[in-house]
DRENRONU-200777 format. One line per field, with one value per residue (C-alpha): residue number from 1; residue in one letter; x, y, z. Coordinates in Angstrom, 1 decimal, decimal comma, always signed. Layout:
DRENRONU-200777
n = [NUM; ...]
res = [a; ...]
xx = [X; ...]
yy = [Y; ...]
zz = [Z; ...]
This chain:
DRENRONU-200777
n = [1; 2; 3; 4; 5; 6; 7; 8; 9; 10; 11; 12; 13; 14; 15; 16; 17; 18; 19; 20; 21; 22; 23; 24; 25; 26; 27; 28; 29; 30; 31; 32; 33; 34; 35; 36; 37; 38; 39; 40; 41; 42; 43; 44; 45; 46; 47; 48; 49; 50; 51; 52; 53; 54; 55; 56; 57; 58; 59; 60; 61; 62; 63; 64; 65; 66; 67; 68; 69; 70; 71; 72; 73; 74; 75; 76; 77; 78; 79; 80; 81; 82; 83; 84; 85; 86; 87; 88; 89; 90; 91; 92; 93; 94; 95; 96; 97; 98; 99; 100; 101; 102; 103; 104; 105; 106; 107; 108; 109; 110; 111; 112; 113; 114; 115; 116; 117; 118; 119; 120; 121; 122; 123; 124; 125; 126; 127; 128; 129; 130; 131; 132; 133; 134; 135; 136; 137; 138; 139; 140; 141; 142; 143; 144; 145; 146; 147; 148; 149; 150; 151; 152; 153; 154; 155; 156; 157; 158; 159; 160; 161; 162; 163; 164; 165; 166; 167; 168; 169; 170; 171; 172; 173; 174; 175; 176; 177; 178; 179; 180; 181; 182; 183; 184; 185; 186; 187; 188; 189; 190; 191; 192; 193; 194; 195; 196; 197; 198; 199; 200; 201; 202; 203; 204; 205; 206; 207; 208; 209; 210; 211; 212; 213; 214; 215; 216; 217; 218; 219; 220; 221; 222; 223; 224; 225; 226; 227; 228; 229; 230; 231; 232; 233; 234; 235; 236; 237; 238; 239; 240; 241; 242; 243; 244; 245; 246; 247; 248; 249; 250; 251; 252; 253; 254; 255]
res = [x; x; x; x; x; x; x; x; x; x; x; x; x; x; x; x; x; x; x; x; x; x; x; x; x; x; x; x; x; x; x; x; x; x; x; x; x; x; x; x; x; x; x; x; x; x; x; x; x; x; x; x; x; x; x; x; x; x; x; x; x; x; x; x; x; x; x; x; x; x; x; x; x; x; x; x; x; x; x; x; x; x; x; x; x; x; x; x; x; x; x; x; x; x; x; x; x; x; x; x; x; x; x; x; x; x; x; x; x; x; x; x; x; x; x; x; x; x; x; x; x; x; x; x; x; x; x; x; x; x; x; x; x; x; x; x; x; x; x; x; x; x; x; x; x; x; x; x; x; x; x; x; x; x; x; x; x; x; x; x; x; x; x; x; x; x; x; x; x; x; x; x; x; x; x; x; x; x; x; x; x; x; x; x; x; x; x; x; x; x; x; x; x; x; x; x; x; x; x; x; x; x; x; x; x; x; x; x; x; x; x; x; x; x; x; x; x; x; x; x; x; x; x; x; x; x; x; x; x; x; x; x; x; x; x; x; x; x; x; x; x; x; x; x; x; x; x; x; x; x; x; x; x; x; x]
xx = [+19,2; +18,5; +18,6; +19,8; +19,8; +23,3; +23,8; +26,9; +29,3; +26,5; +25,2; +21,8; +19,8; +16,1; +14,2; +11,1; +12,8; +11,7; +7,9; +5,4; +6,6; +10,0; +10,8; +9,7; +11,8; +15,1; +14,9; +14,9; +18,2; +19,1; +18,6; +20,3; +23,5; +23,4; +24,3; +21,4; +21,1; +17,7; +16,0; +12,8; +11,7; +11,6; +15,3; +14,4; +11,9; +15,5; +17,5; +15,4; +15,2; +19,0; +19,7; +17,0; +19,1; +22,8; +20,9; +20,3; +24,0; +23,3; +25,2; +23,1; +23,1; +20,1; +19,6; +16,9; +15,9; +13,4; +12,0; +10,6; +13,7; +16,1; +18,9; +18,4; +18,9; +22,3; +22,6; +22,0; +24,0; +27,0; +26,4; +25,9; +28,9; +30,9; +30,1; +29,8; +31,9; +28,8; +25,6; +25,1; +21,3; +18,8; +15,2; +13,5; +10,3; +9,4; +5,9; +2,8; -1,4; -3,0; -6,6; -8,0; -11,8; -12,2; -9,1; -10,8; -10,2; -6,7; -3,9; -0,9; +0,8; -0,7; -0,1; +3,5; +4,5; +3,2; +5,0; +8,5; +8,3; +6,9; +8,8; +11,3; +13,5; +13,4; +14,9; +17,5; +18,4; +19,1; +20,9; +22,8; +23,6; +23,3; +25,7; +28,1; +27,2; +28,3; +31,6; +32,1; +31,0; +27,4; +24,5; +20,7; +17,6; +14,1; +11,6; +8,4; +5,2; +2,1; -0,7; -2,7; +0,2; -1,7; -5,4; -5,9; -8,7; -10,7; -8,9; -5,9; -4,9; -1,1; -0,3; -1,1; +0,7; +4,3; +4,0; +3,3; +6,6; +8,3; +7,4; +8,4; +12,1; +12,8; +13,2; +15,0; +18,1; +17,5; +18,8; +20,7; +23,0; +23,1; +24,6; +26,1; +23,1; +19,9; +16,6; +13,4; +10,2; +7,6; +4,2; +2,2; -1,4; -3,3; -1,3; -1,9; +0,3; -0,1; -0,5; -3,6; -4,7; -7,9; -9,0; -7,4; -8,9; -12,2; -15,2; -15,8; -12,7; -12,6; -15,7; -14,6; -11,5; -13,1; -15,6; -13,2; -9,5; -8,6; -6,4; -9,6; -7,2; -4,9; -1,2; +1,0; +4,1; +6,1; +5,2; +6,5; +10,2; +10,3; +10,5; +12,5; +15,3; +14,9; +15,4; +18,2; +20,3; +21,8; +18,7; +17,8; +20,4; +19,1; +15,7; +16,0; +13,6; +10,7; +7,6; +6,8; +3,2; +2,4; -0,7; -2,9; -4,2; -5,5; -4,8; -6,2; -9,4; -12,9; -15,2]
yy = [-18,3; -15,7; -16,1; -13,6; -13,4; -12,3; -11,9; -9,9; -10,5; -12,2; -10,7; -11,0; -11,0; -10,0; -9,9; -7,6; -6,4; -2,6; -3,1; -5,5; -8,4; -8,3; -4,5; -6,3; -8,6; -6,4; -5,0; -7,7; -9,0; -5,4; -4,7; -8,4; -7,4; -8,6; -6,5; -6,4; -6,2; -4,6; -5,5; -5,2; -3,2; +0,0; +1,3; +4,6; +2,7; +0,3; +3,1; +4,7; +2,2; +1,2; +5,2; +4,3; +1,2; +2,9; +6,0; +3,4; +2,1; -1,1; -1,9; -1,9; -2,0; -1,0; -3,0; -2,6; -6,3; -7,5; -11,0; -11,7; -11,5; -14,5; -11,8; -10,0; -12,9; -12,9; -9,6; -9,4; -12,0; -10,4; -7,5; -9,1; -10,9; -7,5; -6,0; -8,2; -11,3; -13,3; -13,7; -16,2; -16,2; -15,6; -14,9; -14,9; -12,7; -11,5; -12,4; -11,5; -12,5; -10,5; -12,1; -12,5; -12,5; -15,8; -19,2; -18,8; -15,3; -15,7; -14,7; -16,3; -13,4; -12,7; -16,8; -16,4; -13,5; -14,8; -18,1; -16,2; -13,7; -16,4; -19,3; -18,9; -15,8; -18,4; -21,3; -19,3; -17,3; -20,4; -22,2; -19,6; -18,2; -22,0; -23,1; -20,2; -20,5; -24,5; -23,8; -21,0; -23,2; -22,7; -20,5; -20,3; -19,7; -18,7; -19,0; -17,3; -19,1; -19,1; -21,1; -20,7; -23,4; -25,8; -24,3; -22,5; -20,6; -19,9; -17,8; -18,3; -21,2; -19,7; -18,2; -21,1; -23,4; -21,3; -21,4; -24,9; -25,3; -22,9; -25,8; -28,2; -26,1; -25,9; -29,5; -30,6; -27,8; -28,4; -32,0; -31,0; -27,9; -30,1; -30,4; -26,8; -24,8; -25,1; -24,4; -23,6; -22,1; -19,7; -19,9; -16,4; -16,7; -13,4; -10,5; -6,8; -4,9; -1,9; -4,8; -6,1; -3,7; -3,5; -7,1; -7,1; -4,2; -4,9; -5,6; -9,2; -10,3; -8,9; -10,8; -13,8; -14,1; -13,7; -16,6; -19,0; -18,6; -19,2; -15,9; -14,1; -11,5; -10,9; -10,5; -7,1; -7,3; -7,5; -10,8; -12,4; -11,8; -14,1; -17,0; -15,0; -14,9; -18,2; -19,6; -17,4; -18,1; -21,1; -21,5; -23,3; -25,5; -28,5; -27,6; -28,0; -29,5; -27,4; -25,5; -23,5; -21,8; -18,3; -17,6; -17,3; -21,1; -20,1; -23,5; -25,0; -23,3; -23,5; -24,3]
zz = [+35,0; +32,5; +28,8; +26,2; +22,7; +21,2; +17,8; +17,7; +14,9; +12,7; +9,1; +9,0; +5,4; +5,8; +1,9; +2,5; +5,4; +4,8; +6,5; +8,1; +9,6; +7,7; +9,2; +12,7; +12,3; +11,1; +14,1; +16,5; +14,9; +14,9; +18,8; +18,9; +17,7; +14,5; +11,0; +9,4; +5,2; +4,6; +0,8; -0,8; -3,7; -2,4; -1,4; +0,3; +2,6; +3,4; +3,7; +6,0; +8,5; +7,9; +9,3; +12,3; +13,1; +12,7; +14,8; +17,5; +17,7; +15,4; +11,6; +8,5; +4,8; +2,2; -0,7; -3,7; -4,6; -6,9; -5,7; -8,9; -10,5; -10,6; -11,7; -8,4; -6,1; -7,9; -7,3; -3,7; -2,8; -4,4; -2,7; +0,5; +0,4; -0,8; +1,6; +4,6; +3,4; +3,6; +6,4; +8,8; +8,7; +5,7; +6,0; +3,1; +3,8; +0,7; -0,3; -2,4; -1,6; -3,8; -4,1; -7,8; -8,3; -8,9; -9,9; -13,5; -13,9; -12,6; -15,3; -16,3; -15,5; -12,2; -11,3; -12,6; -10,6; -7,0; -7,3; -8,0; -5,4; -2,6; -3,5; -6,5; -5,2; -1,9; -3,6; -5,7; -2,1; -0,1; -2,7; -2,8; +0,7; +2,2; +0,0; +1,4; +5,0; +4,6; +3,1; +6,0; +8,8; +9,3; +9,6; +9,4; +7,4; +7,7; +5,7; +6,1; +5,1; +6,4; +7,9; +4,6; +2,9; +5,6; +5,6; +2,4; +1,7; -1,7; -4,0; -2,6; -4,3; -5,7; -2,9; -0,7; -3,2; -3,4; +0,4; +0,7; -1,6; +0,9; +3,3; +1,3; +0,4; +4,2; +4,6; +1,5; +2,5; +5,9; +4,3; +1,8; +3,8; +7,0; +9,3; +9,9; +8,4; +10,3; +7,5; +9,3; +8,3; +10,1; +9,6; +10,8; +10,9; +10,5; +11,4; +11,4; +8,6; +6,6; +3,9; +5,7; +7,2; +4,8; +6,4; +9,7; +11,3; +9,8; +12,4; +10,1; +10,6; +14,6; +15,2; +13,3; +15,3; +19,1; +18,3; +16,3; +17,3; +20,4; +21,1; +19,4; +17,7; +14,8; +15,7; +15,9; +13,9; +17,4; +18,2; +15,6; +16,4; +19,4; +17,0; +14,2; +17,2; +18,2; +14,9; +14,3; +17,7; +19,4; +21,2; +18,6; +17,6; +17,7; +15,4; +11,4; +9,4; +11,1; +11,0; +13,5; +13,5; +15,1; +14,9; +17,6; +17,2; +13,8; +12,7; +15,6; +14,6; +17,2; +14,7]
């Protein structure tokens, strides 16, 4: 019997939807059927691939959308639900990893800044579009996180704490919304981006991965949307609560 994915008549919300994973994952929903609302910081870069997926047949909609900003999860979910009545599924995807020199040299303002984008703009989001999706009948939501909230690594220590909250966000709405709206979380391991790019493609890290992960490579962008559309359809309607690691058995590390 086959299987297909059909999102048809589902709004989709994708935060740092416009490249890496998050554009990856727009369109999968897209070619899915769902209407896709694209936002991250840079509107052009959303508009762009909001013509790409209209240009293909899909819906979309471009929206500029500060993470950091508690304002701008207002303001997104207002326009959202102006223009689509609401979405059925939310993935919040918008992150930042920059890597400080050292935890002592590591600012207030630098600390500050990662856990709003990774985890704040997350909470504010699902309060917000959870709440809606319950009083309309249901939906789902995504959080990304990664295996670093599990196996952090030195210098890290922010990021890998506002995504170890994500974790810990997924199961209290996953509580909290139930039981019409499903709360999930992915965690990617490393993955090649145009944000990572500097590391991922690097001979250390290519060498590092063939004698310590099992899959012995980083992942492409594409392979992440297998579990974004599971998540996201009825394939999946009896997972909430969960996290759900891609990442080539990074956490399941050879030594």
């Amino acid at each position: 019997m086959a299987i297909t994915i059909d999102l048809s008549g589902s709004v989709a919300v994708v935060t740092g939807g416009s490249r890496g994973l998050g554009r990856a994952i727009v369109l999968g929903l897209a070619q899915a059927g769902a209407s896709v609302a694209i936002a991250s910081r840079k509107i052009a870069n959303c508009e762009a691939l909001a013509h790409e997926i209209m240009a293909a047949g899909g819906d979309a909609s471009a929206h500029g959308f500060d993470a950091s900003s508690w304002d701008d999860c207002d303001r997104l979910f207002a326009e959202v639900r102006d223009r689509w009545g609401g979405a059925q599924i939310l993935v919040n995807n918008a992150g930042k990893s920059p890597v400080e020199p050292s935890s002592v040299e590591t600012g207030q303002a630098a600390f500050d800044t990662i856990i709003a984008i990774n985890l704040r703009s997350a909470f504010r989001l699902s309060a917000l579009f959870g709440a809606h999706m319950a009083q309309r009948g249901g939906g789902t939501i995504i959080n990304m996180s990664s295996t670093g909230s599990l196996k952090p690594e030195p210098y890290f220590a922010p990021y890998a704490a506002a995504k170890a909250g994500l974790n810990i966000l997924t199961e209290s709405f996953a509580k909290e919304y139930a039981p019409t709206v499903r709360v999930n979380t992915i965690m990617p391991g490393p993955f090649h981006t145009d944000g990572t790019k500097a590391w991922s493609r690097s001979e250390g890290f290519a060498d590092h991965a063939k004698k310590h992960q099992p899959l012995g490579r980083g992942g492409e962008p594409s392979e992440i949307v297998g579990a974004a559309l599971y998540l996201a359809s009825d394939l999946s309607s009896y997972v909430t609560g969960a996290c759900i690691a891609v990442d080539g058995g990074h956490l399941i590390s050879r030594g």
